[in-house]
PLY file of the C-alpha trace (Angstrom):
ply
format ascii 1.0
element vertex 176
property float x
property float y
property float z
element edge 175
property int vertex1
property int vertex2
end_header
72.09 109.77 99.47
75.34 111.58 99.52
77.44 108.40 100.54
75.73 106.05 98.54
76.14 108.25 95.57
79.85 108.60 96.20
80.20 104.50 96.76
78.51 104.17 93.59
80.98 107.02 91.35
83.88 105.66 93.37
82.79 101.73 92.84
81.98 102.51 88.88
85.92 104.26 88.64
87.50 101.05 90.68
85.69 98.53 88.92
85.80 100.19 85.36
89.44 100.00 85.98
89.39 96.55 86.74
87.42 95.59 83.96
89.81 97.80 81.14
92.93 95.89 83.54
90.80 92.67 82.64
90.02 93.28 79.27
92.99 94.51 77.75
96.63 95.02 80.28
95.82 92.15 82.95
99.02 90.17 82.02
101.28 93.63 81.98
100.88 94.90 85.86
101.35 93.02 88.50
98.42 92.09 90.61
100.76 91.72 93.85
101.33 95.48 93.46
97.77 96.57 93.72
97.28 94.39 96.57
100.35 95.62 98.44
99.48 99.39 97.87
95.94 99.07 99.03
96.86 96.95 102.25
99.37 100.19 102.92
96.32 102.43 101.96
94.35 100.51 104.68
97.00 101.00 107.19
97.17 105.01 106.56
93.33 104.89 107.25
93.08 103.13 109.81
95.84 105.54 111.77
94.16 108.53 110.33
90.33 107.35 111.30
92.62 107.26 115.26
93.59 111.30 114.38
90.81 112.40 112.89
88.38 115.17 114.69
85.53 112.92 113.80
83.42 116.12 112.68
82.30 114.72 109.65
80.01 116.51 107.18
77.69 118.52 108.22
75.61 121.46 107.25
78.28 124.08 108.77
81.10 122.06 107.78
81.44 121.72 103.65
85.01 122.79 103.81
86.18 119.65 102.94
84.74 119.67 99.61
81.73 117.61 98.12
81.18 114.45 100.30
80.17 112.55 97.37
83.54 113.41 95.44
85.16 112.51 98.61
83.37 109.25 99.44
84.23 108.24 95.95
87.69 108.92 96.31
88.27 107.53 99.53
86.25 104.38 98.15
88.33 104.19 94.94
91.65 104.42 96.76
90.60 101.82 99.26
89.06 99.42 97.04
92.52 99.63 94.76
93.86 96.06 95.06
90.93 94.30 96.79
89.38 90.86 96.18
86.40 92.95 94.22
88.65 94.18 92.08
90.76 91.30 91.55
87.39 89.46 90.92
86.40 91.95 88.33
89.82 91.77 86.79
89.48 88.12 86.35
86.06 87.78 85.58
86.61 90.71 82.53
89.22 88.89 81.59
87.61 86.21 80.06
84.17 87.74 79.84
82.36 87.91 75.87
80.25 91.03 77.82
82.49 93.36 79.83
79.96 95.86 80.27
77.93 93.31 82.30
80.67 92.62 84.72
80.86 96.18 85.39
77.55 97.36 86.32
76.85 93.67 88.03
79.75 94.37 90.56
78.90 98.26 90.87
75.32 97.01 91.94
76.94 94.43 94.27
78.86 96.88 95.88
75.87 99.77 96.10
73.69 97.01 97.39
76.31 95.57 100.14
77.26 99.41 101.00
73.47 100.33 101.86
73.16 97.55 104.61
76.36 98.51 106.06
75.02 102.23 106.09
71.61 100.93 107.62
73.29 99.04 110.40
76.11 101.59 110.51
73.01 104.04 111.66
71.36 101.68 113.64
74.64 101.05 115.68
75.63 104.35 116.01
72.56 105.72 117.97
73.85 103.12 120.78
77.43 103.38 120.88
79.92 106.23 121.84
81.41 107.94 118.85
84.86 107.09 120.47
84.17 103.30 120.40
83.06 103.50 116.90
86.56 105.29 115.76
88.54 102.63 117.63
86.53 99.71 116.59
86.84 101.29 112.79
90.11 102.37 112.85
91.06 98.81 114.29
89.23 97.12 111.40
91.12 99.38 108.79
93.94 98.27 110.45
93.32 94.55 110.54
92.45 94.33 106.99
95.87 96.62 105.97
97.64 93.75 108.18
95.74 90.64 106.27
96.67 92.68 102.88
100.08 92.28 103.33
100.20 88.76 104.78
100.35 87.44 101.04
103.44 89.45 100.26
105.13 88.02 103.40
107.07 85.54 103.18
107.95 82.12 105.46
111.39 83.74 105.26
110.37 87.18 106.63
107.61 86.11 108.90
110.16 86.07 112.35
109.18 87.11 115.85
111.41 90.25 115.39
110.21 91.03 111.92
106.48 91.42 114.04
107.86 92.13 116.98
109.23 95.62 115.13
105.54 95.88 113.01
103.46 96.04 116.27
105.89 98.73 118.14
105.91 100.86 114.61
102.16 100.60 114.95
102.03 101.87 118.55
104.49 104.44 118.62
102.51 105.78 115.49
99.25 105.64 117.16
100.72 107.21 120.52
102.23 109.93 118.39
99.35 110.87 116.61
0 1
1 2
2 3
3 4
4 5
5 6
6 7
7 8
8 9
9 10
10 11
11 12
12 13
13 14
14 15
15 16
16 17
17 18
18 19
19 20
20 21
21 22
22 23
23 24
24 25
25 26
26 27
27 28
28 29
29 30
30 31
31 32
32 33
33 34
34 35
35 36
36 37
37 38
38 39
39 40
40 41
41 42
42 43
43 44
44 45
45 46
46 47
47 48
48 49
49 50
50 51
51 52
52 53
53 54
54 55
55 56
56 57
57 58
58 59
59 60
60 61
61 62
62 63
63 64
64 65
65 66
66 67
67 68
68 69
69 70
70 71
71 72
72 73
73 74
74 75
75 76
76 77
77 78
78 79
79 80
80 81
81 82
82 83
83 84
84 85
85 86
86 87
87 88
88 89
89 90
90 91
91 92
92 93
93 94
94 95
95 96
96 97
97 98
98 99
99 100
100 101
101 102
102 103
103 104
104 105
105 106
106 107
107 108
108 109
109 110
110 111
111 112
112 113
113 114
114 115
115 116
116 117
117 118
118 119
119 120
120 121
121 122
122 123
123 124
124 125
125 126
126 127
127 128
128 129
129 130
130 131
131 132
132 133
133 134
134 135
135 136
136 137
137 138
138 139
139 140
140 141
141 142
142 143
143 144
144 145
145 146
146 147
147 148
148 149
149 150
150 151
151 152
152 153
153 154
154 155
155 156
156 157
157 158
158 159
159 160
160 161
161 162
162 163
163 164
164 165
165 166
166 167
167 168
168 169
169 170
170 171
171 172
172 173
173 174
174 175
């Protein structure tokens, strides 16, 4: 209840943003910069989900603050700059009901989060809690990676240029 309350406050935040971005300052900041800052965002993530203790939230553990506050900030952040958004931009952008737009992609995203939790659950009886951090952190990783790829360029896209990218990536993640 506690996650899918904070994926619901976070989602309403993001995509109420998106829609006010839509209706009204859509043609003043720069989509490319959202996208950009969230594919970093996704990158920090994923190295952190490597770090973390994996303790998560329970009963003896509220130290972190409220989980739902925390989902919905972590699902704000993340969802800064993503193709939901950028579809709830457009889509307010030319929409005679902006309201609509809002609460249909809130309920999209409640709906899509709740069978990820249910699976999420389902997997995580059967696999190690290490395997799950790697395979997530990977993931967060991934999709930082495929953020950026529209900012790169033919120009910047050399061997070196992702030679250098992948050995910054490992030396973080051995680091850490």
């Amino acid at each position: 209840k506690q996650v899918i309350s904070g994926v619901a406050l976070g989602s309403f935040f993001n995509h109420g943003l998106a829609v006010i971005l839509g209706v009204y300052v859509a043609h003043v900041i720069p989509l490319e910069t959202l996208q950009i800052s969230a594919a970093l965002l996704f990158l920090a993530f994923g190295l952190w989900t490597f770090i973390s203790s994996g303790e998560g939230f329970t009963s003896r553990n509220r130290s972190c603050g409220n989980p739902v506050l925390i989902v919905a900030t972590a699902f704000f952040v993340g969802e800064l700059g993503d193709k939901t958004q950028l579809t709830a931009i457009a889509l307010a952008s030319k929409a005679s009901f902006p309201f609509a737009v809002l609460m249909g992609t809130v309920l999209g995203m409640v709906l899509t989060s709740l069978v990820g939790m249910f699976i999420g659950v389902k997997l995580g009886r059967h696999i190690p809690e290490l395997a799950l951090r790697l395979i997530s952190g990977g993931v967060f990783i991934a999709f930082g990676l495929y953020g950026l790829w529209p900012a790169v360029t033919p120009r910047d896209l050399t061997g070196e240029n992702v030679v250098i990218l992948v050995s910054l990536l490992i030396i973080t993640l051995f680091i850490l």
